[in-house]
C-alpha positions as CSV (number, residue, x, y, z in Angstrom):
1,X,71.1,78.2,92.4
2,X,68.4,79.2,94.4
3,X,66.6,82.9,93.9
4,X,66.0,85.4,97.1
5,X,63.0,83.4,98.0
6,X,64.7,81.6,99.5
7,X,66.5,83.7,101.9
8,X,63.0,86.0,102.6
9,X,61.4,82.1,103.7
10,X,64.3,81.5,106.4
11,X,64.1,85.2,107.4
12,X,60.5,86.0,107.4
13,X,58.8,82.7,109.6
14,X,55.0,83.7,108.3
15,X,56.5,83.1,104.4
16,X,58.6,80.0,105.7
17,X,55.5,78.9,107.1
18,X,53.0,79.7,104.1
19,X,55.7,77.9,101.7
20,X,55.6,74.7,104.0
21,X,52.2,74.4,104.0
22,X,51.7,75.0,100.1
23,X,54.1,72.0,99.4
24,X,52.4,69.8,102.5
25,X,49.5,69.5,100.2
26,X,50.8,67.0,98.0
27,X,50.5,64.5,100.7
28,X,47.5,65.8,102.8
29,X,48.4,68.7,104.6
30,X,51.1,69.9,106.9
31,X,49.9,67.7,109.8
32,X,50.0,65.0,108.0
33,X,53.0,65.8,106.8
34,X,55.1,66.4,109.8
35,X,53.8,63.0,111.1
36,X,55.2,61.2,108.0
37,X,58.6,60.1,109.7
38,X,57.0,58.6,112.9
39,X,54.1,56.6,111.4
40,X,54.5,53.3,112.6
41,X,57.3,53.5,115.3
42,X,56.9,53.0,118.9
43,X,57.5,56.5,121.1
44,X,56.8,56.1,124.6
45,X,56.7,59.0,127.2
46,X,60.4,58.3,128.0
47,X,61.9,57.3,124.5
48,X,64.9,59.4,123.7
49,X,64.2,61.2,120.4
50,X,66.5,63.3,118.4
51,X,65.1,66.1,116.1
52,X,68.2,66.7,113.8
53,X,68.2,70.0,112.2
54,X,65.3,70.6,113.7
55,X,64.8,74.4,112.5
56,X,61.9,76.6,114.0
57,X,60.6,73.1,115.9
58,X,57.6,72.3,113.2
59,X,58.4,68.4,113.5
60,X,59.7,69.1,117.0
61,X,56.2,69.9,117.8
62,X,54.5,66.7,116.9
63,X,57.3,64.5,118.3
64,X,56.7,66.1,122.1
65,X,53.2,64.9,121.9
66,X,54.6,61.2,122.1
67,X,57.8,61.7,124.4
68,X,58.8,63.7,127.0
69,X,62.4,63.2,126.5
70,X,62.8,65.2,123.0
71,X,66.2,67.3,121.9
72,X,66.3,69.4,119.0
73,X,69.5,70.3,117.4
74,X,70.3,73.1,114.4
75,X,73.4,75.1,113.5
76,X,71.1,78.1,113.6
77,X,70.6,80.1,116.3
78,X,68.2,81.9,115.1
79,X,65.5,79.2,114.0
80,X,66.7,77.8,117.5
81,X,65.6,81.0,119.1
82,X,62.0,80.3,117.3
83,X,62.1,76.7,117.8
84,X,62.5,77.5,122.0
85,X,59.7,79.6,121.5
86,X,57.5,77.6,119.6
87,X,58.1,74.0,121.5
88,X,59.2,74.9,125.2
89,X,58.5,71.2,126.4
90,X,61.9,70.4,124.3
91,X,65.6,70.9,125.0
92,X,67.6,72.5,121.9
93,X,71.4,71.8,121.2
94,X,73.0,74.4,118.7
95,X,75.7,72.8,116.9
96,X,76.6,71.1,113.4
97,X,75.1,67.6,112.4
98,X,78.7,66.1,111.2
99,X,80.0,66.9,114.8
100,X,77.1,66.2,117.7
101,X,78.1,66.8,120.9
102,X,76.0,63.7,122.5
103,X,77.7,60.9,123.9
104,X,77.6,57.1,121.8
105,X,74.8,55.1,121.9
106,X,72.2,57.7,123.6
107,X,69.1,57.7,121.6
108,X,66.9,55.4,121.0
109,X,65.0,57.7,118.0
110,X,66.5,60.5,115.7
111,X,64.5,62.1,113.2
112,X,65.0,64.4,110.7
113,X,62.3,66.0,108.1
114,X,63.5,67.7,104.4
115,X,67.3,68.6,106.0
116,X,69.5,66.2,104.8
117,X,69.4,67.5,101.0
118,X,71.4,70.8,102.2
119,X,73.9,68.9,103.1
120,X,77.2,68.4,100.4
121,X,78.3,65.0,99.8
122,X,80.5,64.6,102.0
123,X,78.4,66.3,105.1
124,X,76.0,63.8,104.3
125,X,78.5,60.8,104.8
126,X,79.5,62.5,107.9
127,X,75.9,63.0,109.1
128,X,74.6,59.7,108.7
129,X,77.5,58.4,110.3
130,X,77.2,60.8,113.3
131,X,73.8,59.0,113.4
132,X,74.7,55.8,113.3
133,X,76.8,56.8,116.4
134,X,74.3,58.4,118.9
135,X,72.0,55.9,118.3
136,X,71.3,52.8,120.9
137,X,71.7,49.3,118.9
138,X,68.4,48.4,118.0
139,X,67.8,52.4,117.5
140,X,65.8,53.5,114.6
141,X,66.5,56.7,112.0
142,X,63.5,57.9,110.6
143,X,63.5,60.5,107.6
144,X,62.0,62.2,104.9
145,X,63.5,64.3,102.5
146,X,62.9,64.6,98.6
147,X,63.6,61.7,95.8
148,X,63.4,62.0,92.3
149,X,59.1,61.9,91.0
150,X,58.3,58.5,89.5
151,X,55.1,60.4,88.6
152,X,55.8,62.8,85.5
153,X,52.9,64.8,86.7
154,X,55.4,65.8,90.1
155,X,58.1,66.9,88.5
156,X,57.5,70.5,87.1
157,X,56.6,71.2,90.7
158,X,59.3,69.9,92.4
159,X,61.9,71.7,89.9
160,X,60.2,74.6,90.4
161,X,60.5,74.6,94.1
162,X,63.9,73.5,93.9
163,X,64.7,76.1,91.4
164,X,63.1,78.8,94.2
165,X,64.4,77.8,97.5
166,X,66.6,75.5,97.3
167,X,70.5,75.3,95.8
168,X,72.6,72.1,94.1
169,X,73.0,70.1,97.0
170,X,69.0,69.3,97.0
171,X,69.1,68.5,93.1
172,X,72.5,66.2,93.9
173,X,69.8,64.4,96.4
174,X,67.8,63.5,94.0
175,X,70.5,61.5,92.7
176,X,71.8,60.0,95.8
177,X,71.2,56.3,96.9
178,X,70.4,56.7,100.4
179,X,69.4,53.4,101.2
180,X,72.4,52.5,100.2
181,X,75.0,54.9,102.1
182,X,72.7,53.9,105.1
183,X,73.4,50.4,104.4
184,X,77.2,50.8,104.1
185,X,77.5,52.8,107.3
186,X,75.9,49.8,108.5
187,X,72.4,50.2,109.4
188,X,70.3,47.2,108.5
189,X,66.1,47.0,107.9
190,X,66.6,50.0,105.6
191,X,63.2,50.5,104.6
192,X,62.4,53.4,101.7
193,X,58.3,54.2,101.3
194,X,57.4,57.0,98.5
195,X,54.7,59.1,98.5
196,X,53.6,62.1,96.9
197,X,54.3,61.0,93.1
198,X,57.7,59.5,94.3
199,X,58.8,63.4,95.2
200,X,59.2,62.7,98.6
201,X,61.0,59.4,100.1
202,X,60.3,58.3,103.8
203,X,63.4,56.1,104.9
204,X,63.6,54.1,108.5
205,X,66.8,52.5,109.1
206,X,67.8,50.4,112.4
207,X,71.1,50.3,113.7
């Protein structure tokens, strides 16, 4: 269960930001970071991407610099408020990622950075799936969330940042096969890269 830190970092931005950068340094900073998920994929000006659960638009922000055709969608409308204000060249969509509102087969990029470990079990079935879906064939899902350290010097700091800000469903992550339920829904080139002491696991899948 997660302490009040982590509801002051998703109402105060300046602490959201400040923790975000902290745990970017494990892999470089926060630029390098946020471009973790789109290193070595092909955006052009008018690739369709998807920013899923985009938040206050930190990776939103890096994927406008390669497209011009970038939606971000949350459930929240107020990190959608701050996402409009941070990254005006996208267009935001507020709704839930188990149910998106887009039509099949209408992106040709979705991308989503440390979201899909709030999501319950079954959200995440239903997520991936909804995926699958707006996608074009040929489509590519990039992600990075976190995966259990295969470095024993990362895991005292990922449990203690867990233990702060986040709840059960990202320590349930940790235990999740997600090449595999992205395999099963019936993606194929699943390809999983770790990094950062095996804390964090950088997935592209192609439908």
């Amino acid at each position: 269960m997660a302490t009040i830190f982590r509801d002051w970092s998703y109402r105060y931005q300046w602490l959201y930001d400040a923790i975000s950068r902290l745990a970017a340094l494990s892999v470089g900073g926060e630029a390098r970071f946020r471009q973790l998920a789109v290193q070595g994929l092909t955006i052009e000006s008018a690739t369709k991407v998807l920013d899923l659960c985009c938040g206050s638009g930190q990776a939103t922000q890096i994927l406008v610099k390669y497209s011009q055709n970038v939606t971000g969608l949350d459930a929240s409308p107020r990190s959608l408020k701050r996402a409009r204000e941070n990254v005006p060249q996208a267009e935001y969509v507020e709704a839930f990622a188990e149910k998106m509102p887009f039509a099949d087969n209408q992106f040709d990029v979705v991308h989503t950075s440390v979201a899909l470990h709030e999501m319950r079990s079954g959200q995440l079935q239903q997520i991936i799936k909804e995926v699958y879906r707006v996608l074009k064939p040929g489509g590519v899902f990039t992600l990075v969330d976190f995966h259990n350290p295969t470095n024993p010097l990362f895991v005292p700091g990922l449990s203690l940042f867990l233990l702060l800000f986040e709840t059960e469903t990202a320590w349930q992550l940790l235990k999740t096969d997600l090449p595999g339920l992205l395999t099963e829904t019936g993606f194929r080139e699943c390809d999983r890269t770790l990094t950062a002491g095996g804390s964090l696991q950088l997935i592209k899948a192609r439908k």
